[in-house]
N, C-alpha and C positions, 0 to 999 in steps of 0.2 A: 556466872552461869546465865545469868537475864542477858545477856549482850550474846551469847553462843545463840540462845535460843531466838533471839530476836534477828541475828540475820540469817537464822537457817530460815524463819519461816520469810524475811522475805526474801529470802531466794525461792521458798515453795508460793510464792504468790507467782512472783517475776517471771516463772517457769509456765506455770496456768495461764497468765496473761498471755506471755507470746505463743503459746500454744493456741489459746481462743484466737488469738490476734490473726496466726496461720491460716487456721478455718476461714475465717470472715474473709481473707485476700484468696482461699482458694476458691470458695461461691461466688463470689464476685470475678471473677476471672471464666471460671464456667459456665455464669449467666451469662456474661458479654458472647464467650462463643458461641452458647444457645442462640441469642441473639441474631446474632451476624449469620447464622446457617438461617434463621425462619427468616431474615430479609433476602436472604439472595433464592430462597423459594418461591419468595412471592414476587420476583420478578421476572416480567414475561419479557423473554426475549424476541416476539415479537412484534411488542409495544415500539411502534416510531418516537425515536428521541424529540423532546421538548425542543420547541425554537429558541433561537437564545433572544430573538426580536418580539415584542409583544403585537399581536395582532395579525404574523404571519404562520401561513398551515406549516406544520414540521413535514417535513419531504422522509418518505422511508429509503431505509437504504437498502440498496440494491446486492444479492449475494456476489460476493467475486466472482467470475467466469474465468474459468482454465485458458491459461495462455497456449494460446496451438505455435507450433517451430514455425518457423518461418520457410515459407516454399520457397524453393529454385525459380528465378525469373525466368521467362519462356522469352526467346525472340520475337520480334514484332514480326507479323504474316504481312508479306506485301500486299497491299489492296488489290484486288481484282480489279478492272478495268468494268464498266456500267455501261449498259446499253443507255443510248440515249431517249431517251420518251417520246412519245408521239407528242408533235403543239410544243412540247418549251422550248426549242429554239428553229425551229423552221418557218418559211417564207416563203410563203406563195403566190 
């Protein structure tokens, strides 16, 4: 009867343990993602990226601009003919 009793109770420890054991990796898995949500609040997405060279200013980066289609090429307009000026090329 001492050997019945003695692995029931430790299986009633075994049991408590991995139980506690549960808790402690679920809190620690819910802090990390607390975590991970207060860092990416607290970053400004307007903050210009870090250089990766020491002593150079970080350049901001500039939003995308919308690609416009591309237009139909126009024929080239023949040049008009130019009067010619008074004095550049005359001789008196």
């Amino acid at each position: 009867m001492g050997s019945a009793l003695a692995s029931l109770l430790g299986l009633v420890f075994t049991g408590i343990a991995l139980y506690g054991f549960y808790w402690v990796i679920r809190l620690a898995v819910r802090d990390g993602m607390l975590e991970a949500d207060r860092r990416r609040s607290r970053a400004i997405p307007s903050q210009p990226p870090q250089s990766s060279q020491p002593g150079q200013p970080a350049q901001a980066v500039q939003p995308a601009q919308a690609v416009q289609p591309a237009q139909a090429v126009q024929p080239a307009q023949p040049a008009k003919p130019t009067q010619p000026t008074v004095g550049a090329d005359s001789s008196d």
